[in-house]
C-alpha positions in Angstrom: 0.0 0.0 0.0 1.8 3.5 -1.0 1.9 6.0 1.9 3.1 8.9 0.4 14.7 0.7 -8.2 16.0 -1.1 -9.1 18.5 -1.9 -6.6 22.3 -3.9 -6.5 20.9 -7.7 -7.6 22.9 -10.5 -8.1 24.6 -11.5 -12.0 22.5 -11.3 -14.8 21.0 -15.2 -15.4 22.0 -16.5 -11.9 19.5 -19.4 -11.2 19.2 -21.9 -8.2 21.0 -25.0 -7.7 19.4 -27.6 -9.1 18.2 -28.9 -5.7 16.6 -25.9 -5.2 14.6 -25.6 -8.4 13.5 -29.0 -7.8 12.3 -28.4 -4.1 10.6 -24.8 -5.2 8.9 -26.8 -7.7 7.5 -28.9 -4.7 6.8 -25.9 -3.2 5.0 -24.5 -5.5 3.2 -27.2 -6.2 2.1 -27.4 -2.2 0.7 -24.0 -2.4 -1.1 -24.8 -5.6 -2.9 -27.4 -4.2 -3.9 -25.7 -1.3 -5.5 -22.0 -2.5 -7.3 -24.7 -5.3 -8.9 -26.5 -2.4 -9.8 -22.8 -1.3 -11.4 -21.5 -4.4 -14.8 -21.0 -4.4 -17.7 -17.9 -5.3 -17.7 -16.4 -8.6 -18.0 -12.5 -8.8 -16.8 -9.4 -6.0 -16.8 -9.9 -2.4 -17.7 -6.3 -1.0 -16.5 -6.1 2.5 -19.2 -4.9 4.5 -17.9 -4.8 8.3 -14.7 -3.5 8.2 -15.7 -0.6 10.3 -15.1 -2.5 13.4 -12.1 -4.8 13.1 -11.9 -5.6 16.6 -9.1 -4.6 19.1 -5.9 -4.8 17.8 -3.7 -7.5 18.4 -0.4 -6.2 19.4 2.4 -8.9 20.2 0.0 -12.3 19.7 1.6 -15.4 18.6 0.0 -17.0 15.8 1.1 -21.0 15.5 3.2 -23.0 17.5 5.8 -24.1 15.4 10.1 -24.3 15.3 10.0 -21.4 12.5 9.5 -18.1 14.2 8.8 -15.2 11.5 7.4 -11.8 12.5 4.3 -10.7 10.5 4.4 -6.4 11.5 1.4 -4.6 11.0 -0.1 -1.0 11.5 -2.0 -2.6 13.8 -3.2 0.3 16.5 -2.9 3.5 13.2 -5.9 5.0 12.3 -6.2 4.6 9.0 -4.3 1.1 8.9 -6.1 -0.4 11.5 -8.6 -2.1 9.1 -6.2 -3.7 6.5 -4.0 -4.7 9.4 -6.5 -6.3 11.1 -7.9 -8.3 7.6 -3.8 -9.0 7.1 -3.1 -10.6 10.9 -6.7 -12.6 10.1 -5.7 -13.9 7.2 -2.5 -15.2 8.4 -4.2 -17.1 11.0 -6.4 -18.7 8.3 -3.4 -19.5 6.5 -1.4 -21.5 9.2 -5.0 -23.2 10.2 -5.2 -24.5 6.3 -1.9 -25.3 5.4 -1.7 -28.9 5.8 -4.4 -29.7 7.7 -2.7 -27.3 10.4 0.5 -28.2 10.5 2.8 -25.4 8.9 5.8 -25.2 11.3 5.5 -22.0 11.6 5.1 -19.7 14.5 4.2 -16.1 13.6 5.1 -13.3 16.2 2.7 -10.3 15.9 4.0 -7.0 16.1 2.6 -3.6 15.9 4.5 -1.2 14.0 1.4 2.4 14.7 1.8 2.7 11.4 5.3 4.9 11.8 8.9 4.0 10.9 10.1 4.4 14.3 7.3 1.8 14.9 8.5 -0.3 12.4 12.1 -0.2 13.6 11.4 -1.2 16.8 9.0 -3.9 16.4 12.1 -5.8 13.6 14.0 -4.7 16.4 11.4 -7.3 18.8 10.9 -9.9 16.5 14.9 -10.4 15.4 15.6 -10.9 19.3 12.8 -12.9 19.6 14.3 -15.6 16.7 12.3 -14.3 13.8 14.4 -15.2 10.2 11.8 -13.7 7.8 9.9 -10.8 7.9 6.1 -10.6 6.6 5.2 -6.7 6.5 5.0 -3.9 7.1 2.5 -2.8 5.0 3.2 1.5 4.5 6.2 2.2 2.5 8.1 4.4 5.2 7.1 1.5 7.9 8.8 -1.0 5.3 12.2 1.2 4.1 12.4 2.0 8.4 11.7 -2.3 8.7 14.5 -3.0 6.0 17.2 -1.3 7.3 17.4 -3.3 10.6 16.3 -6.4 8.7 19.0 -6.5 6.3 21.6 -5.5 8.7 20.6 -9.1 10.9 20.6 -10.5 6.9 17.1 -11.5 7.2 14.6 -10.4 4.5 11.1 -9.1 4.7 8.1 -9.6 2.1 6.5 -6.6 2.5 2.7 -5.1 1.3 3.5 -1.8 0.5 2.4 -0.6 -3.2 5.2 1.6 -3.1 7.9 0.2 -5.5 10.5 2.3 -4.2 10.4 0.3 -1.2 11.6 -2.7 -2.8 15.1 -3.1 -3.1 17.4 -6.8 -2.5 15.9 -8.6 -0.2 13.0 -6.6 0.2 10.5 -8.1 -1.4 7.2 -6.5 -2.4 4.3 -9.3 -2.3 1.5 -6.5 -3.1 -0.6 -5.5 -6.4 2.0 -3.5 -8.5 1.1 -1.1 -11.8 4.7 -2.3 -13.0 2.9 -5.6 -13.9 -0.6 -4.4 -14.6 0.5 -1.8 -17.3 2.2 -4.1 -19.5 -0.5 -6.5 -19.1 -3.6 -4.0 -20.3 -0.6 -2.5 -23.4 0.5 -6.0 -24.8 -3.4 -7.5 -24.5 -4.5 -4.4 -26.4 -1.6 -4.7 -28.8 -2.6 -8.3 -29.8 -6.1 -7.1 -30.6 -4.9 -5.0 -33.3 -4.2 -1.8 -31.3 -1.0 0.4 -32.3 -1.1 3.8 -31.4 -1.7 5.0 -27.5 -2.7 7.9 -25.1 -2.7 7.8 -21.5 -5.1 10.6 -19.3 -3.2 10.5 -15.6 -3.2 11.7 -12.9 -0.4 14.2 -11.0 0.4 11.8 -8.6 1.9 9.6 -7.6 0.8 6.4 -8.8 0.0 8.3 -12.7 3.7 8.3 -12.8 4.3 4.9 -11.7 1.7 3.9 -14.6 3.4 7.0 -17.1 6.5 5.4 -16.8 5.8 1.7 -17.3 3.2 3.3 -19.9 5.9 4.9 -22.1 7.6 1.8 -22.0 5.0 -0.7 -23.6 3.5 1.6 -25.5 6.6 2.3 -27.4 7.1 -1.4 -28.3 5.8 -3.9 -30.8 5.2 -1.6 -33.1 3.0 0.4 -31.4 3.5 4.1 -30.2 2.7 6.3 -27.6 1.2 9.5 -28.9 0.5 11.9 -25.7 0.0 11.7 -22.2 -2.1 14.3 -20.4 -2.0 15.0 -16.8 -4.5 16.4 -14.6 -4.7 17.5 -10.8 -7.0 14.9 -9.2 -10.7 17.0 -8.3 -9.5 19.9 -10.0 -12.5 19.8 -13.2 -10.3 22.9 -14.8 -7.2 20.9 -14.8 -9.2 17.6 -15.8 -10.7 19.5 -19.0 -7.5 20.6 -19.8 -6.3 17.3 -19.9 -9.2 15.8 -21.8 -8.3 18.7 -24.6 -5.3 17.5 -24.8 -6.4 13.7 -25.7 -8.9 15.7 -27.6 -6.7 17.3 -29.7 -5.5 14.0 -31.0 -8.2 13.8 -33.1 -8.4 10.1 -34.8 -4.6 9.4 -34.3 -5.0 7.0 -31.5 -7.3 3.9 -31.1 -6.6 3.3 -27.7 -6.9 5.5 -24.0 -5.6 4.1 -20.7 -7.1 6.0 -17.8 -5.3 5.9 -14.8 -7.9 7.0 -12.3 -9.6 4.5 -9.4 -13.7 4.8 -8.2 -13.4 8.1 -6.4 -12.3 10.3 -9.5 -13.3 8.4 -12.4 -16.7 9.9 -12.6 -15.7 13.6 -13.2 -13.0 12.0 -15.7 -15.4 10.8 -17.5 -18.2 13.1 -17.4 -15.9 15.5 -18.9 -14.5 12.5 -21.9 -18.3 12.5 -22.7 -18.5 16.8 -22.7 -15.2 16.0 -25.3 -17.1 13.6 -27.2 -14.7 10.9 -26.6 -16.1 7.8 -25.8 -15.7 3.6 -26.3 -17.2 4.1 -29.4 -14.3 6.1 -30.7 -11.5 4.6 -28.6 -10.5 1.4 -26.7 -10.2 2.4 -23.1 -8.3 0.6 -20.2 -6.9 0.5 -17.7 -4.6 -1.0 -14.8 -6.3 -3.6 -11.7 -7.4 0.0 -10.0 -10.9 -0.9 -11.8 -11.4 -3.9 -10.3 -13.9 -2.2 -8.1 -18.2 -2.4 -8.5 -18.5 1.1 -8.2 -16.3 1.2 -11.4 -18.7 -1.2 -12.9 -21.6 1.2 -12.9 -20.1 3.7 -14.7 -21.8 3.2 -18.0 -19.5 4.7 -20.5 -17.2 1.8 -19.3 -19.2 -0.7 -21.2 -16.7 -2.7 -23.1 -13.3 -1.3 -21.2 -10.5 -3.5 -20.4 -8.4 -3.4 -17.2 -5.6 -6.3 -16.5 -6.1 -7.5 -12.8 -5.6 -10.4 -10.6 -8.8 -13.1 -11.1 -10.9 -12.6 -7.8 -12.6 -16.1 -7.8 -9.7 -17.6 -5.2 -10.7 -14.6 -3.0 -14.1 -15.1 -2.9 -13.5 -18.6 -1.3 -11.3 -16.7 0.9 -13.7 -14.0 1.8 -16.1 -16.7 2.5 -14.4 -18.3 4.9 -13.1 -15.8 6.8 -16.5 -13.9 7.4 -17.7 -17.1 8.7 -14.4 -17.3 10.9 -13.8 -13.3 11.9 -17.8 -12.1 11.4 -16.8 -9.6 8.8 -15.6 -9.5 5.6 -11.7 -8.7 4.7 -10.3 -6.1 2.6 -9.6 -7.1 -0.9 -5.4 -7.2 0.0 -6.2 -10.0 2.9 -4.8 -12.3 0.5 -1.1 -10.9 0.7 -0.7 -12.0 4.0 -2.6 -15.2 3.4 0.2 -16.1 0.6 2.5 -14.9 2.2 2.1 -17.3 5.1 1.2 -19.9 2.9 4.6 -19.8 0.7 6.9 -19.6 3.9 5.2 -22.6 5.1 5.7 -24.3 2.1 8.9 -23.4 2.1 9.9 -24.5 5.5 8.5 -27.6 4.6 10.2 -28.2 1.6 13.9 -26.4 1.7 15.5 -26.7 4.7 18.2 -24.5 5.8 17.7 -22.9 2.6 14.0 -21.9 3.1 14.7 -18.1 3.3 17.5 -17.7 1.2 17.4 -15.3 -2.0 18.1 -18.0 -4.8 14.8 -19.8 -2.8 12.4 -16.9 -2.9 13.8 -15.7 -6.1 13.0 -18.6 -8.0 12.2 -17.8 -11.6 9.7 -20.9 -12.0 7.5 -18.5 -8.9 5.0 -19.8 -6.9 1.0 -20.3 -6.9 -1.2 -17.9 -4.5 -5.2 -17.1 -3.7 -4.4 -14.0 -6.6 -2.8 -16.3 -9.0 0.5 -17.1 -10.1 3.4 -14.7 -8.5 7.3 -14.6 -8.2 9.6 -12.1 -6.6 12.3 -10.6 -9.3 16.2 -10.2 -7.7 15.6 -6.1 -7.3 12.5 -7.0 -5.0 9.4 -6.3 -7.4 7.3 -9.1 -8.0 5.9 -10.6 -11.3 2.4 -11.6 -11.3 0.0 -13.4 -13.8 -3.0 -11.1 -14.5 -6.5 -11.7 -16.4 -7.6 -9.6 -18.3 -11.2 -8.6 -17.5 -14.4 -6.7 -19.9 -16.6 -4.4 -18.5 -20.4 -5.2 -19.6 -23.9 -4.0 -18.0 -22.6 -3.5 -14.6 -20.4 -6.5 -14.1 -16.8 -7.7 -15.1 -16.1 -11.2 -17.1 -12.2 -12.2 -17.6 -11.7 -12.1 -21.6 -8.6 -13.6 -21.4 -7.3 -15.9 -18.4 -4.4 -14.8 -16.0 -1.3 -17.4 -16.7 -0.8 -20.5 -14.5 3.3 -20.7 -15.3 5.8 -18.1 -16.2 7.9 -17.9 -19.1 11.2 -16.6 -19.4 13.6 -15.6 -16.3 12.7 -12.9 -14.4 14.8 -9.5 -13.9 
């Protein structure tokens, strides 16, 4: 989650011992088979109790296994209290599932408030305590603060924040990441015939997250990038503007990625209609920030395309864990819930080398509740998306997510 890169990696084309590839491959199998016995409800889970998570659960022990790993959470912030508590729930659900209940694994709980100095101190806690992995935190600041004293023990952390600058070696970023999503939506749109681009973002600072990664695929293939307008989020001068400016392109492009979530796509596109620009004229996407109901109403929508993890996994998820917990979790429950699910695999399967960076770096990845997933050397992950159509108020996947990767990862 953002609050507010590549780093050093190891040589170009360094893989795992053979051993390890085999036992990942295990590994990844064991998760596999797990989150399929989990899957379950088609369509969206909307939390609707998330306004009372409970007390917050400061210094708990989850598990009573050898393998002590700290799970740090914004557990007593206001405005992290409810993620963290769907995150710490999730993890419980994970160790309660993962082999019938026997993961070796012993999770220690920690509190971070939502601050670095938090964050700090509570690595500081859980490294005296025995922890050799840390899950969390989940605020970019809270994981750069959680890093530094991690990486100094040598232990790494698989973290939740959004934020890609918060990744770096061994600091891994578990979390839904535009650096996937962008490519995804680009190269999908690309095979159906697309070639020339626009992009209508936001002056923040996820549009220039998606500008960047935008430029990038845009400009391959064969296909070009021919503007992207920026706007000032709830500013309807600055949006108009903007809109001119895609306006102005006149029938040069056939295809518009919007980088704007539920709150602010309305006025975007109220003022797209005012322009005349609509699906009719061009194909819009746009990046898993649409996977979202209230994006679903939006009529002008009909027949958009957004790349985005497949929810059904989650549903069984969300099932479960209202009947558990008595309310539903927030749509990033699942993090922690893979999280905990691939370090128990990996405790089962790998030894000694169950934390090690050729282990969690393994280019063959791993299987979660959001699909297929694997964590490059510079800390970013990779993750197989769907790609989903917007019709009549609802979502359908028009192509599947992948359930292997090809190629090494970077």
């Amino acid at each position: 989650m953002k609050s507010s890169a590549s780093s050093e990696g190891v040589k170009a084309g360094q893989a795992p011992a053979s051993g390890i590839r085999r036992r990942a491959v295990l590994a990844a199998a064991a998760i596999s088979a797990l989150v399929a016995g989990c899957a379950g409800l088609d369509g969206i889970v909307t939390p609707k109790n998330e306004g009372n998570p409970g007390q917050p659960q400061s210094g708990d022990v989850i598990g009573n296994g050898q393998v002590k790993v700290a799970l740090i959470l914004p557990l007593s912030s206001a405005n992290g209290q409810v993620p963290a508590q769907s995150l710490r729930n999730a993890a419980q659900l994970a160790v309660q599932d993962f082999s019938g209940g026997q993961s070796n694994l012993q999770i220690l709980v920690k509190d971070d408030k939502g601050t670095p100095d938090g964050a700090r101190q509570a690595t500081q806690e859980a490294l005296a305590e025995g922890a050799e992995l840390i899950l969390g935190p989940l605020f970019a600041p809270s994981v750069q603060a959680a890093a530094q004293v991690a990486r100094a023990a040598g232990k790494p952390v698989i973290a939740f924040s959004s934020d890609a600058s918060a990744a770096q070696r061994g600091v891994y970023l578990l979390s839904f990441l535009p650096q996937g999503d962008v490519p995804r939506i680009v190269n999908f749109a690309g095979s159906r015939g697309k070639k020339s681009f626009a992009a209508l973002l936001p002056q923040n600072a996820y549009g220039n997250v998606v500008e960047a990664e935008f430029m990038s695929a845009a400009n391959a293939g064969g296909r070009r990038a021919a503007s992207v307008a920026r706007y000032q989020p709830g500013n309807a001068a600055s949006i108009n503007a903007a809109v001119e400016q895609i306006k102005g392109l006149g029938g040069q492009i056939d295809t518009l990625l919007i980088g704007e979530g539920a709150d602010g796509l309305p006025a975007v596109m109220q003022a797209l209609a005012a322009a005349g620009i609509s699906s009719r004229q061009v194909q819009i996407i746009s990046t898993g920030i649409w996977s979202d109901p209230r994006v679903y109403a939006i009529g002008a929508l009909d027949g958009a395309w957004y790349a985005a993890p497949d929810n059904s996994r989650f549903n069984g998820l969300a099932s479960r864990y209202q009947a558990q917990f008595g309310s539903a979790p927030t749509r990033i429950a699942t993090l922690s819930y893979d999280a905990v699910t691939l370090v128990s695999a990996l405790t089962q399967n790998f030894g000694t080398q169950r934390f090690s960076e050729a282990t969690l770096t393994n280019p063959n990845g791993f299987s979660g509740q959001d699909g297929v997933f694997r964590f490059r050397q510079n800390g970013i992950n990779d993750r197989g998306l769907a790609v989903f159509e917007i019709r009549s108020g609802s979502a359908r996947a028009i192509q599947p997510a992948p359930t292997s990767f090809t190629g090494g990862a970077n």
